[in-house]
VEXVO-839590 format. One record per residue (C-alpha): x, y, z; residue number from 1. Coordinates in Angstrom, 2 decimals. Each point is the difference from the previous one (the first is absolute). Example, Ala and Ser with C-alpha at 12.3 -4.5 7.8 and 13.67 -1.06 7.14 Angstrom:
2
+---------+---------+---------+-----+
:       x :       y :       z :   i :
+---------+---------+---------+-----+
:   12.30 :   -4.50 :    7.80 :   1 :
:    1.37 :    3.44 :   -0.66 :   2 :
+---------+---------+---------+-----+
//
This chain:
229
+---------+---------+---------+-----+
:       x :       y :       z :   i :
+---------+---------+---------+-----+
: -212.54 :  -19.22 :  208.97 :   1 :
:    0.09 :   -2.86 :   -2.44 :   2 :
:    2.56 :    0.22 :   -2.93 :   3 :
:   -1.99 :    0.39 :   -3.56 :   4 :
:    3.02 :   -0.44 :   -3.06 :   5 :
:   -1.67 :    0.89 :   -3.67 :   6 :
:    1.98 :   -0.71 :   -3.06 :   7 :
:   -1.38 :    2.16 :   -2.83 :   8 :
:    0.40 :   -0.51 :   -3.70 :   9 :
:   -0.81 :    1.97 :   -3.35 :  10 :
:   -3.30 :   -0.79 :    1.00 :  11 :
:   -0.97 :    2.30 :    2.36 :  12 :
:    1.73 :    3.13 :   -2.15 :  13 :
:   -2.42 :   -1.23 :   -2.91 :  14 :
:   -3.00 :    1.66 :    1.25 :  15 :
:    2.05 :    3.35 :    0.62 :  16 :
:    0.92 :   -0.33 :   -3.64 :  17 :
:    3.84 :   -1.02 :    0.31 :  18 :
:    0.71 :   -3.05 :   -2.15 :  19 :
:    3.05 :   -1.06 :    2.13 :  20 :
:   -0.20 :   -3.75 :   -2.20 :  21 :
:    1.84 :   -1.56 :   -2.65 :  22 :
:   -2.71 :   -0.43 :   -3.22 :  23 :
:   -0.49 :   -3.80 :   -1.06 :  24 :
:    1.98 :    0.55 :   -2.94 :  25 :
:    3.16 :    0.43 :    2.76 :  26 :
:    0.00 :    4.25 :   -0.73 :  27 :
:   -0.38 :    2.53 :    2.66 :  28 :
:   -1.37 :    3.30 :   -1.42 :  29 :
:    0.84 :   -1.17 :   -3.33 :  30 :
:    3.41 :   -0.12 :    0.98 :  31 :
:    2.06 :   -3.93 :    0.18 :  32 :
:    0.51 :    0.05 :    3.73 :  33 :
:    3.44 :   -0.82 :   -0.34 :  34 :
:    0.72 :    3.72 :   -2.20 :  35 :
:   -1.70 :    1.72 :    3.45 :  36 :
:    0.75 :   -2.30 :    3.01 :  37 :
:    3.36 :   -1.50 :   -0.74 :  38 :
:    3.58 :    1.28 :    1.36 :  39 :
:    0.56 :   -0.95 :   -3.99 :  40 :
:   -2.45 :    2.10 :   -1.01 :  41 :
:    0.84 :    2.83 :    1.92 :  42 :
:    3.84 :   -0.16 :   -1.50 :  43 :
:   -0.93 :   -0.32 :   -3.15 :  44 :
:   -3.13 :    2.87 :    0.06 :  45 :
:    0.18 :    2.15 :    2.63 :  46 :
:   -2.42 :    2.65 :   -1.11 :  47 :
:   -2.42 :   -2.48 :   -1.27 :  48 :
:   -0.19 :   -1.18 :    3.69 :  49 :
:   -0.06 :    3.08 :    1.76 :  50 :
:   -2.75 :    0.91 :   -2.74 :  51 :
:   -1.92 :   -2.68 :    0.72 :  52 :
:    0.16 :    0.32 :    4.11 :  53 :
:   -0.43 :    3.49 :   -0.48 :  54 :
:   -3.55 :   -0.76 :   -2.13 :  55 :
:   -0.73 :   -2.02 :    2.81 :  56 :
:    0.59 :    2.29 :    3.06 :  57 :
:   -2.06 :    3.15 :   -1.84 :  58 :
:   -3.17 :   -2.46 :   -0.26 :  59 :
:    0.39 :   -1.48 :    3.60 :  60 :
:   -0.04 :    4.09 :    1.35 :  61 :
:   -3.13 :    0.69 :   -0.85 :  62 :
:   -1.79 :   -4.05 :    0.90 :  63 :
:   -1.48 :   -0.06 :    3.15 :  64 :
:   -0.02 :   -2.99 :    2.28 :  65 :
:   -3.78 :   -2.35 :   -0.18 :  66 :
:   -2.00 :   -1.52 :    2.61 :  67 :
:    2.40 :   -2.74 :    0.51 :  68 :
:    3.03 :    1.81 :    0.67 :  69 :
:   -1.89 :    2.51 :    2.36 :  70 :
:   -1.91 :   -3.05 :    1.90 :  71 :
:    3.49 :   -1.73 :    0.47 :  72 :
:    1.01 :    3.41 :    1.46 :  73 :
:   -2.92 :    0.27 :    2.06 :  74 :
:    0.57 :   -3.48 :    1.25 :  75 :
:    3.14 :    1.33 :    2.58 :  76 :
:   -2.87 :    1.25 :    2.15 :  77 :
:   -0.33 :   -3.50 :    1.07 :  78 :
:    2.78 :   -2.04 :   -0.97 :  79 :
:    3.71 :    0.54 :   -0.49 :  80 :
:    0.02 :   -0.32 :   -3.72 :  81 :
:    3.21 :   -0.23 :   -2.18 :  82 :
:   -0.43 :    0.58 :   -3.88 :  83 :
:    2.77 :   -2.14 :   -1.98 :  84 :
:   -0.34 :    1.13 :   -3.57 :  85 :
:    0.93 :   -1.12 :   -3.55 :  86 :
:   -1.14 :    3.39 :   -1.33 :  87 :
:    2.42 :    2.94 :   -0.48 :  88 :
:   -2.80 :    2.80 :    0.58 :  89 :
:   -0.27 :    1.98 :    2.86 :  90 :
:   -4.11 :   -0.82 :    0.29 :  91 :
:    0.28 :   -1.39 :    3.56 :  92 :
:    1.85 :    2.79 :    1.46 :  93 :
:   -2.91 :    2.17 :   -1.73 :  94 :
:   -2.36 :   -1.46 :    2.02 :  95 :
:    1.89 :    0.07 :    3.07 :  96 :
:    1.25 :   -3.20 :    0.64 :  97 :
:    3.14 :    0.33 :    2.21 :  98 :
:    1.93 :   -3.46 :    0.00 :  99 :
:    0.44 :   -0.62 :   -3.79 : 100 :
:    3.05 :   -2.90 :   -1.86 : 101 :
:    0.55 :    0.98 :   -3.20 : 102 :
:    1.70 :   -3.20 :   -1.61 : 103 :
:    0.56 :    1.41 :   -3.25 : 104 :
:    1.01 :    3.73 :    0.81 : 105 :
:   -1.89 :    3.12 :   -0.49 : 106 :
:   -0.94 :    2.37 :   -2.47 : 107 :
:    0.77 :    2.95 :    1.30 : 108 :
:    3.55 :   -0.55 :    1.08 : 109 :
:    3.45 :    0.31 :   -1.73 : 110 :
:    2.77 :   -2.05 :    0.60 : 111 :
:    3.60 :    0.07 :   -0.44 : 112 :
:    1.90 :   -2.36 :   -2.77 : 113 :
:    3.17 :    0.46 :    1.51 : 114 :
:   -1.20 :   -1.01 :    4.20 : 115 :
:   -3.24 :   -1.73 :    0.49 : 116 :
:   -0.39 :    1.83 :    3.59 : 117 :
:   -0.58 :    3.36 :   -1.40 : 118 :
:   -3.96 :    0.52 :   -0.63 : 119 :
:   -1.34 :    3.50 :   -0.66 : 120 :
:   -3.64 :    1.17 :   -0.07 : 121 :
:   -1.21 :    1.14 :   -3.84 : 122 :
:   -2.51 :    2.95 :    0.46 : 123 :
:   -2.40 :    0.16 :   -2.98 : 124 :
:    0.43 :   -2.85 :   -2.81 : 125 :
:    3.66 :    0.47 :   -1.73 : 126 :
:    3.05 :   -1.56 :    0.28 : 127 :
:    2.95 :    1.02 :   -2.76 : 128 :
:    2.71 :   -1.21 :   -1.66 : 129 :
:    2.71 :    2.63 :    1.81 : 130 :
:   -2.02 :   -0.63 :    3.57 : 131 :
:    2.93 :   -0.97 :    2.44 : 132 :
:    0.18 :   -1.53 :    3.36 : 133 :
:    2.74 :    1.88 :    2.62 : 134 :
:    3.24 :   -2.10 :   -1.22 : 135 :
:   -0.95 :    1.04 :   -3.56 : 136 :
:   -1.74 :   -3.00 :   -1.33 : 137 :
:   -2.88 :   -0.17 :   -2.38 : 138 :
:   -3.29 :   -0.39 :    1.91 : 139 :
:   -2.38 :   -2.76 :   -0.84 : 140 :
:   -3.07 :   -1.42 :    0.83 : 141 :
:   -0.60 :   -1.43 :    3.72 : 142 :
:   -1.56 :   -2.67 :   -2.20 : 143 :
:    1.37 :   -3.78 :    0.82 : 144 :
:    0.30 :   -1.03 :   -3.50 : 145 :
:   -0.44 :   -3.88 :   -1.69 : 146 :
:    3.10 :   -1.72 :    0.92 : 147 :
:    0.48 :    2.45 :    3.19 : 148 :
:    0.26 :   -1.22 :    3.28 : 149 :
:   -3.34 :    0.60 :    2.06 : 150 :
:    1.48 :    1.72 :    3.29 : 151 :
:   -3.04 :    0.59 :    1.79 : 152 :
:   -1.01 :   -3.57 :   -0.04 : 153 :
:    1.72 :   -0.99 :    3.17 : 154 :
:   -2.44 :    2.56 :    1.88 : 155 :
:   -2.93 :   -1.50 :   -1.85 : 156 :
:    1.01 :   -3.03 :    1.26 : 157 :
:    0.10 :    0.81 :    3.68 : 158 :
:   -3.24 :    1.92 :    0.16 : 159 :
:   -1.92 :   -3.26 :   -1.93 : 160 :
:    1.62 :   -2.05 :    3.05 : 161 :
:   -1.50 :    2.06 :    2.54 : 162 :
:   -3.61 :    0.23 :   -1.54 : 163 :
:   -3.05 :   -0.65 :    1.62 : 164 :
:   -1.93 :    0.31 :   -2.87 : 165 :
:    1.50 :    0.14 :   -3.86 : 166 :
:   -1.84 :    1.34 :   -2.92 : 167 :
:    0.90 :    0.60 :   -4.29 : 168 :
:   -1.78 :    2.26 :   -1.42 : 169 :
:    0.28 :    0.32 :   -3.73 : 170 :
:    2.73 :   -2.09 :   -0.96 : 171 :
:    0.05 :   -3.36 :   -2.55 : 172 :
:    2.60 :   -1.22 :    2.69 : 173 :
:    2.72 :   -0.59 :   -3.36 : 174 :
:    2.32 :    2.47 :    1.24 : 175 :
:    3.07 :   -1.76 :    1.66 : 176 :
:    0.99 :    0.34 :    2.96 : 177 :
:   -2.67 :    2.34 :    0.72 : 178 :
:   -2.61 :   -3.60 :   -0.76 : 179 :
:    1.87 :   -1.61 :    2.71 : 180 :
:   -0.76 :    1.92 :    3.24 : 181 :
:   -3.10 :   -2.00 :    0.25 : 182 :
:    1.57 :   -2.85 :    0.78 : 183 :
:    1.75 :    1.65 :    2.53 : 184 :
:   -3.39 :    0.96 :    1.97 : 185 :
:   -0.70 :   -2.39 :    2.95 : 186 :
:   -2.61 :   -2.65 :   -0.84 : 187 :
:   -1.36 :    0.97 :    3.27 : 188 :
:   -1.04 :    3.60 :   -1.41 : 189 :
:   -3.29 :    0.81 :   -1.72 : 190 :
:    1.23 :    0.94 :   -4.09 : 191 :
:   -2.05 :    2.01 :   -1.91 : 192 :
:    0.31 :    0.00 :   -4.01 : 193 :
:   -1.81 :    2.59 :   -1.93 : 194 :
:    0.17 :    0.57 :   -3.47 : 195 :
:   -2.77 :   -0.11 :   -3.71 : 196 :
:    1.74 :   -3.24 :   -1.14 : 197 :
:    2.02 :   -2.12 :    3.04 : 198 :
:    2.84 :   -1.80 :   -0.65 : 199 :
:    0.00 :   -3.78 :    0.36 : 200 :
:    2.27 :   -0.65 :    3.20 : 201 :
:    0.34 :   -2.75 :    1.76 : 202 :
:   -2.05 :   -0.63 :    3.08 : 203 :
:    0.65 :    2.30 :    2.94 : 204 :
:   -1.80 :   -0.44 :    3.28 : 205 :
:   -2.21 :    3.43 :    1.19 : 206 :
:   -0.45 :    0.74 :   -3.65 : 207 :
:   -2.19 :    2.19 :   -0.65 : 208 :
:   -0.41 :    0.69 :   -3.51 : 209 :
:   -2.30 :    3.47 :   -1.31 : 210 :
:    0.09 :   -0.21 :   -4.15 : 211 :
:   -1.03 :    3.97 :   -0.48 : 212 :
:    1.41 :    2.98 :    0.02 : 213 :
:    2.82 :    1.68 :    2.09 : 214 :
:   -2.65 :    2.76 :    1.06 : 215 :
:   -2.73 :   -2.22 :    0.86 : 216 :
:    2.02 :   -2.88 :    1.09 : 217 :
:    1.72 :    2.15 :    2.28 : 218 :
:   -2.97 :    1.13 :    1.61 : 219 :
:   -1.21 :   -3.33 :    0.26 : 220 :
:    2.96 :   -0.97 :    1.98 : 221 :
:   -0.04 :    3.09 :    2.20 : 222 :
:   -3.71 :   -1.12 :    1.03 : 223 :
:    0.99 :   -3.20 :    0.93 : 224 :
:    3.02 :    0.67 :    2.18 : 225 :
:   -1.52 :    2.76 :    1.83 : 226 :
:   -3.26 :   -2.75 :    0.91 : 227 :
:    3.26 :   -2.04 :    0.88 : 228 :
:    1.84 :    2.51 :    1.95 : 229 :
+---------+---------+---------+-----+
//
């Protein structure tokens, strides 16, 4: 079975209604990214952050995952498909994919300040100030913040090195180091690049490039491997 990696971006949340993206003006949710997704913002603000991750996980309980995420699922009938993404939703495990990198951490865990290692579940959408891991730490977001190591990445990396076939889905491919993994694709491998307004890269052999949708796009790629397959 032939080895399909996807990296996802904000993109393919959009059209479940999760804005996951910084605005052009540089604020997230009309928040300065660095006073929500900073280890400086967290010290200085800790409710504001758990507020604001808190606002986040109540809307993503009740989004449901779109076409693309549930075609990408669908996809493991015929291929072995790994998900690598830059979103911290739980969409993909919604629609049932099973082998899913999270780069940037996850919504819906906690995480202790005081050891790294310790990650706990959050059922429903809040996480307090008082909410403490098992050595007595505040808990925080399993969130890899601006300036955070991205400890996932070295996974990322290996499953882009064994691809047969790569695909992006929904990302402007400006996020670092998540951007890179492309290059880390074999040139041999077919690369498929979907997304309303494509990047300018520089030329990759077996690029395929589908300006649309994630939804549509997706589906558009799913056609074409399976007449491949």
């Amino acid at each position: 079975m032939q080895k399909l990696v996807v990296l996802t971006g904000a993109g393919i949340s959009a059209e479940s209604g999760i804005a996951t993206f910084r605005d052009a003006n540089g604020l997230w949710e009309g928040h300065n990214v660095m006073e929500v997704a900073s280890p400086e913002g967290w010290r200085k603000n800790k409710e504001l952050v758990l507020d604001f991750y808190n606002q986040r996980r109540k809307a993503c309980l009740t989004a449901k995952p779109n076409a693309a995420h549930r075609i990408l699922a669908e996809l493991e009938a015929d291929f072995d498909v790994t998900i690598i993404t830059q979103n911290v939703d739980n969409l993909h495990e919604k629609a049932g994919s099973t082998k899913i990198i999270h780069l940037h951490g996850e919504l819906f865990k906690s995480q202790s300040t005081l050891d790294p290692r310790l990650v706990y579940p959050i059922e429903g959408w809040e996480l307090k100030v008082g909410d403490k891991c098992e050595m007595g730490s505040q808990l925080r977001p399993f969130i890899v913040w601006f300036g955070e190591q991205v400890p996932m990445m070295d996974a990322a990396l290996e499953a882009t090195q064994q691809a047969d076939i790569f695909a992006i889905v929904g990302t402007s491919l400006l996020v670092y180091p998540a951007a890179s993994l492309i290059d880390y694709a074999s040139p041999k491998i077919p690369k498929y690049l979907i997304d309303p307004m494509i990047a300018r890269i520089s030329s990759l052999p077996n690029l395929i490039k589908l300006e649309e949708a994630a939804s549509t796009g997706v589906a558009r790629m799913a056609s074409m491997l399976k007449d491949l397959n």
